[in-house]
ZAMARGU-4260 file (C-alpha; in steps of 0.2 Angstrom, whole numbers, plus 5000, padded with zeros to 4 digits):
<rodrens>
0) 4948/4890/4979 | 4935/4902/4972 | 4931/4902/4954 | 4929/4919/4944 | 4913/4921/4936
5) 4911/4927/4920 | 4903/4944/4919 | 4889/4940/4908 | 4881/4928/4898 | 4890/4919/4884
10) 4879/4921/4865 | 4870/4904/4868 | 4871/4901/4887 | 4858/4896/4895 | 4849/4913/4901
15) 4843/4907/4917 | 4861/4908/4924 | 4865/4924/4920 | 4857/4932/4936 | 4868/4922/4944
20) 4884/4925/4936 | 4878/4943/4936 | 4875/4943/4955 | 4892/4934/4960 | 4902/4946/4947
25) 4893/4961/4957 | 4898/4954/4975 | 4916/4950/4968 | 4917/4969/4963 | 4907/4974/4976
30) 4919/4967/4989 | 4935/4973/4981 | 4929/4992/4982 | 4925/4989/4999 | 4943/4982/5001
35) 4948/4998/4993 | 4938/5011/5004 | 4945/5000/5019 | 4964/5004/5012 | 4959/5022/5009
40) 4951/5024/5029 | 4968/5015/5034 | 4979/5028/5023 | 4967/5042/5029 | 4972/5035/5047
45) 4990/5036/5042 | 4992/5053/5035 | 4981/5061/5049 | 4998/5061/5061 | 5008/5069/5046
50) 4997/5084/5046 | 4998/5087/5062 | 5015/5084/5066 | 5017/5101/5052 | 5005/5112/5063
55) 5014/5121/5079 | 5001/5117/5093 | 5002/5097/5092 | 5024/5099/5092 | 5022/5109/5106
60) 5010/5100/5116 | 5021/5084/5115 | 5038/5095/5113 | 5044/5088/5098 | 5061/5091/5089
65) 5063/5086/5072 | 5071/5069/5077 | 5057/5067/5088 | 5044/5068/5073 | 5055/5056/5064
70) 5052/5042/5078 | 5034/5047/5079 | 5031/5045/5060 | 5039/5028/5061 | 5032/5023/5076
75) 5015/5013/5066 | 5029/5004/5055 | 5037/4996/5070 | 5021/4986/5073 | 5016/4985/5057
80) 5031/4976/5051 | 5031/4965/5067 | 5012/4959/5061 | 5014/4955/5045 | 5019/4936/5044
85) 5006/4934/5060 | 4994/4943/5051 | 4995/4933/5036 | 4994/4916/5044 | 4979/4922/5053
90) 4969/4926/5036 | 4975/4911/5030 | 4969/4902/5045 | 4951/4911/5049 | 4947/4919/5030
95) 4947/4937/5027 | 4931/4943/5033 | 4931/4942/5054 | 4948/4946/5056 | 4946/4961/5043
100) 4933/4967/5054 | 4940/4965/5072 | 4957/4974/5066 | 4946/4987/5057 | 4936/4992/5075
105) 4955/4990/5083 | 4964/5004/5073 | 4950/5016/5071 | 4946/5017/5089 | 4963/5019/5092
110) 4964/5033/5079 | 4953/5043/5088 | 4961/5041/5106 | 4976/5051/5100 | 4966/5064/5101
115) 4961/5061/5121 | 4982/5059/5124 | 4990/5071/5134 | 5008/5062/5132 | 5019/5056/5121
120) 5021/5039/5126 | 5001/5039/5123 | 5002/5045/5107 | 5017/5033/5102 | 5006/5018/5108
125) 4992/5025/5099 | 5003/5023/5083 | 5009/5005/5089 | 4992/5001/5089 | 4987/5006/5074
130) 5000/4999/5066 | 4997/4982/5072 | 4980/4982/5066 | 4983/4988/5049 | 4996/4976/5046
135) 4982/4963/5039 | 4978/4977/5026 | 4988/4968/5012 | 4990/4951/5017 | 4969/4948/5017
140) 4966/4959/5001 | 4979/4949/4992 | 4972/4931/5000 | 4953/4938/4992 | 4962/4945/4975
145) 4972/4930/4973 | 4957/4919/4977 | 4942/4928/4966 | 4953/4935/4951 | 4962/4927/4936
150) 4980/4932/4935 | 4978/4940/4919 | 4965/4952/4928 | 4978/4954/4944 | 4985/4971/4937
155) 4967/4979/4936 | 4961/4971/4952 | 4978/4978/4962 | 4976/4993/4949 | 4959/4998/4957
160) 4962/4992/4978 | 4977/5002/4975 | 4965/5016/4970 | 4961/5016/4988 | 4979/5014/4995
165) 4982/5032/4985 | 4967/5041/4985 | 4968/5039/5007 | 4981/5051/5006 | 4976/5061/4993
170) 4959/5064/5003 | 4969/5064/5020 | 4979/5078/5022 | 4967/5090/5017 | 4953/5082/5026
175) 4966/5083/5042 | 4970/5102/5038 | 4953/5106/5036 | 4948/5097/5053 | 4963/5106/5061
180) 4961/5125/5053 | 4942/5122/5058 | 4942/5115/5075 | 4960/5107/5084 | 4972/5094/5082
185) 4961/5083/5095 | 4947/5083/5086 | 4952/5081/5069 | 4960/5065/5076 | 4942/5058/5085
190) 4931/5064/5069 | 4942/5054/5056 | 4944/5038/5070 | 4925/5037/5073 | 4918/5041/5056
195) 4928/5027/5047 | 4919/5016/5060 | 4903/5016/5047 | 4915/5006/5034 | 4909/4990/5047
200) 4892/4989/5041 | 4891/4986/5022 | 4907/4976/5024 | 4897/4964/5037 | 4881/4963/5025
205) 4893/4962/5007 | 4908/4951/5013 | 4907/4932/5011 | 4912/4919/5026 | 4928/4914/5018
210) 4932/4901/5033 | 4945/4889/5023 | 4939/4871/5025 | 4949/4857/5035 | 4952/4852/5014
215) 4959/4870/5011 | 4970/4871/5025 | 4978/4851/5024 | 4981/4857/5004 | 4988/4873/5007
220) 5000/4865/5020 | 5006/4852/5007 | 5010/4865/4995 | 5018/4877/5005 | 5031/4861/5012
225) 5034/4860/4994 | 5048/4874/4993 | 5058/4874/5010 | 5060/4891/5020 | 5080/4888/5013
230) 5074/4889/4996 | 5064/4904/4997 | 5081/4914/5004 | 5092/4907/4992 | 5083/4916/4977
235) 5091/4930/4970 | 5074/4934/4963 | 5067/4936/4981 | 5077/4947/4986 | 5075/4959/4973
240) 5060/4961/4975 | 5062/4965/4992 | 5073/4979/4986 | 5062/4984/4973 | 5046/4985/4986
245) 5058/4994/4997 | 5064/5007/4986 | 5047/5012/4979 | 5039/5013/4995 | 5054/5024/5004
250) 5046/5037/4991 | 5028/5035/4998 | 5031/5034/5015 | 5041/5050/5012 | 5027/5060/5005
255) 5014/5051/5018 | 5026/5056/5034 | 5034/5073/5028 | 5028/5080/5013 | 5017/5090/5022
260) 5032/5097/5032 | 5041/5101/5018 | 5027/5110/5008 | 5025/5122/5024 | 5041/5123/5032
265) 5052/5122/5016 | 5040/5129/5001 | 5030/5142/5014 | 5010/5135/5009 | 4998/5137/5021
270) 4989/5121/5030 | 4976/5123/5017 | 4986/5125/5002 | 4999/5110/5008 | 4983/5098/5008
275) 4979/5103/4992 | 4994/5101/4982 | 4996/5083/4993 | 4978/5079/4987 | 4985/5084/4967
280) 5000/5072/4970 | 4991/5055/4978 | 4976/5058/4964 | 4990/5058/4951 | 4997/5042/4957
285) 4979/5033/4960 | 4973/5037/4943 | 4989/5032/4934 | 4989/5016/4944 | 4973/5011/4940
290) 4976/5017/4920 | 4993/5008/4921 | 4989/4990/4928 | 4975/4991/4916 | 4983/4996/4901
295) 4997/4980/4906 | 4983/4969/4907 | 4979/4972/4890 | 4995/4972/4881 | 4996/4956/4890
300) 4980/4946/4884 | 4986/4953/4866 | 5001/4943/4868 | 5011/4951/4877 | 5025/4944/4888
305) 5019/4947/4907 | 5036/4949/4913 | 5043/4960/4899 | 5027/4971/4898 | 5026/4973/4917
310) 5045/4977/4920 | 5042/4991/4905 | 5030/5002/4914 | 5039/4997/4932 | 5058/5005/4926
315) 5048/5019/4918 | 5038/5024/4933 | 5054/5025/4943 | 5062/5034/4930 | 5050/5046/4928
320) 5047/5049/4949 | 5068/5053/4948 | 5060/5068/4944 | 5058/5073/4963 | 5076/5079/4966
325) 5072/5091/4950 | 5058/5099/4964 | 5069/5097/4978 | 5082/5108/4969 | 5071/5121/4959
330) 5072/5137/4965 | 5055/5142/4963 | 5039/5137/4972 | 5028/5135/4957 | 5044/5123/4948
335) 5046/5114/4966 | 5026/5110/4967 | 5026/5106/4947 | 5039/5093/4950 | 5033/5088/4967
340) 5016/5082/4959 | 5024/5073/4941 | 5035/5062/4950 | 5024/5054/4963 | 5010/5054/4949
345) 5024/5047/4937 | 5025/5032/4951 | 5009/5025/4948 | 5016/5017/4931 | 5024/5005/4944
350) 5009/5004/4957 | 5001/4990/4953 | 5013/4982/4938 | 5025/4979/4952 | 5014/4973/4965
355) 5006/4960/4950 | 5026/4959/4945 | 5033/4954/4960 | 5020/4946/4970 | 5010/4936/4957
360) 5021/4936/4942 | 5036/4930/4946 | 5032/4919/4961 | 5027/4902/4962 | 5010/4899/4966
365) 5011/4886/4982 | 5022/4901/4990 | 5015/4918/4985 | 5009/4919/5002 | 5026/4918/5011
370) 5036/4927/4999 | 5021/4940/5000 | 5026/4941/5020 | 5045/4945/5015 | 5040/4957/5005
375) 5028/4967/5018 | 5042/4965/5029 | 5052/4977/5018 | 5040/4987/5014 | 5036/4991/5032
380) 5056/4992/5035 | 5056/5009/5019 | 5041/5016/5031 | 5052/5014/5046 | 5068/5020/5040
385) 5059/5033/5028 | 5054/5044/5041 | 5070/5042/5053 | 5083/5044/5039 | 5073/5060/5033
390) 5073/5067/5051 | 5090/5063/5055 | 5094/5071/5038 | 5082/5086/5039 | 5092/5090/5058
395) 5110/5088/5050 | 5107/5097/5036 | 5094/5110/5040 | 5086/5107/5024 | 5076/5095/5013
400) 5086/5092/4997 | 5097/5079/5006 | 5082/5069/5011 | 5077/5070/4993 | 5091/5067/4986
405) 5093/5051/4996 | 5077/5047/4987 | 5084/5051/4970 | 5096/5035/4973 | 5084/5022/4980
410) 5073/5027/4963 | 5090/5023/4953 | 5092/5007/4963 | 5074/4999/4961 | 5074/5003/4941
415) 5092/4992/4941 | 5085/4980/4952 | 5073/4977/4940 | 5082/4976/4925 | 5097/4965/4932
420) 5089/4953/4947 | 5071/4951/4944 | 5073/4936/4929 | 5060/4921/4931 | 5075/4909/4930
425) 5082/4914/4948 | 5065/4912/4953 | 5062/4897/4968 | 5060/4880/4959 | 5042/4871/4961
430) 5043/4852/4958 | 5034/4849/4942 | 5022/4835/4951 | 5016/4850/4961 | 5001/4862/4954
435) 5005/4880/4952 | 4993/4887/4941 | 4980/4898/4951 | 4961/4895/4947 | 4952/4902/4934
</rodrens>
């Protein structure tokens, strides 16, 4: 659909079109950072709940046992999963831009009635809510990365939105303790659901109509009769990934819905001191994402092979974030908080090398956008099952190395999936009269 511009002038191009090329590289930029702050609001909107779920006023106004702070922390994936095939069709449908911007106004407003519930079937609709509305977070940023970036660019495109994706959390929690320690629960809740409300106005001035045209849609619907639904479900390859984007989001969602549990109940910090080291441990992981997917990109235009160079930094990412039951079983706070922040850091070598692995790499072209919805789909399931697994485990056991532990083998599971079921040749199979190469 969209063509990437050049990010300057070639030696003997015509100068009067630089401006232009210039211009269009600034907006494709441009957009993909607001793309990112809009991830980061989301993931600012996700952690908020975590934060306060560790502080003893909100558990006692909603009387919450640690089973009950397990539904609530999955309560946003229930929707979430449930939206994102709709969701998907829908920015397919009617572009990236309108749709972005009514889901946008939907889960910040009701961000910031969570703080006005009384309940807790209000604050579990809340979360729905939210959920449902966030769920067009990765399916448009993908659609406009897929559409404005070569894939040889794809790992520092995904690199940097994922900035955003990591950094929310990282500015979240202690953003939420601060808000809590400083005012109340309720308000921290209004404050960070109405400010991320400004994000609206350079988005509706930068973004681009994105409408796909009556030509776009016929096309698109040709290509993706191509490979029947069957097809798709018979790959091995597909359902690797899916265990691979399970098993490295079980982790995250871990340390979005109850690391800051842990830090204070389990390692004794104070509010202030849990959203600092949880600020420490999603910078590490935005910063080696960004540094990772754009290392990849590099090796790869050197010749590198995409696949091999890719599933290097992916295995070594979940080899080094195996780390975590190293923390979980360290006897001393300072080891536990040392090991707590190298192996989510040590995650970001798989970031964005295995979203570009997974969901651009290996996967035909005419079907990345259904294969992209299976793979939402999972990772929605680790952020439901994440939270309730670590409840259930935290209320058996009474302590937080079993959760972790559990983690441990998830990690150890992705890295083998990896190595032994993501190979191109179990891919799905694209008649050869069809196109799949992406514009360039």
């Amino acid at each position: 659909m969209a063509v990437v511009e050049s990010e300057g002038a070639e030696p003997g191009q015509n100068a009067a079109a630089t401006p232009k090329l210039t211009k269009a590289a600034m907006v494709r930029w441009g957009t993909l950072t607001l793309l990112a702050l809009a991830a980061l609001i989301a993931f600012v909107d996700r952690i908020n709940i975590s934060s306060a779920l560790a502080v003893e006023p909100f558990k006692q106004h909603f009387a919450l046992s640690n089973l009950d702070r397990g539904w609530v922390n999955s309560a946003f994936f229930w929707s979430y999963a449930l939206c994102q095939i709709p969701m998907g069709w829908i920015v397919d449908r009617y572009g990236v831009k309108r749709p972005y911007a009514i889901c946008f106004t939907v889960w910040c407003v009701a961000s910031a009635a969570i703080g006005l519930m009384q309940a807790l079937w209000g604050l579990v609709a809340m979360r729905l809510i939210i959920g449902a509305a966030e769920a067009i977070v990765v399916p448009a940023t993908y659609r406009w990365i897929r559409n404005n970036f070569h894939p040889n660019e794809s790992g520092t495109a995904v690199g940097f939105y994922s900035l955003g994706s990591k950094f929310g959390p990282a500015i979240g929690a202690p953003l939420a303790a601060w808000l809590i320690d400083n005012s109340s629960w309720q308000w921290m809740f209004v404050i960070t659901g109405v400010a991320g409300l400004t994000w609206l106005v350079p988005w509706l001035w930068l973004a681009k109509n994105d409408l796909p045209s009556s030509e776009e849609l016929a096309a698109k619907k040709k290509s993706a009769s191509v490979i029947s639904f069957g097809s798709i479900l018979a790959s091995p390859l597909v359902w690797g990934t899916l265990v691979v984007n399970f098993c490295y989001n079980y982790f995250t969602f871990f340390c979005m819905t109850w690391m800051p549990s842990y830090l204070v109940e389990q390692r004794g910090l104070s509010l202030s001191q849990m959203g600092l080291y949880t600020f420490y441990s999603f910078t590490g992981i935005a910063i080696v994402a960004l540094v990772a997917g754009w290392t990849a990109d590099k090796l790869i235009k050197r010749g590198g092979d995409p696949i091999v160079v890719r599933k290097v930094f992916v295995v070594s990412g979940f080899a080094i974030a195996c780390t975590v039951l190293l923390g979980a079983r360290a006897e001393t706070v300072e080891t536990a908080l040392f090991w707590n922040v190298v192996s989510l850091s040590g995650l970001g070598l798989t970031t964005a090398n295995n979203l570009a692995l997974c969901s651009l790499t290996l996967i035909p072209a005419p079907i990345v956008g259904q294969v992209k919805g299976f793979q939402n789909v999972a990772t929605a399931l680790a952020g439901i099952v994440a939270p309730l697994m670590t409840g259930w485990l935290l209320h058996a056991s009474g302590s937080y190395v079993a959760p972790m532990t559990l983690i441990f083998g998830f990690l150890v599971l992705g890295a083998a999936t990896v190595l032994l079921v993501l190979r191109p040749e179990w891919a799905p199979k694209v008649p050869e009269a069809t196109p799949t190469s992406t514009p360039s």
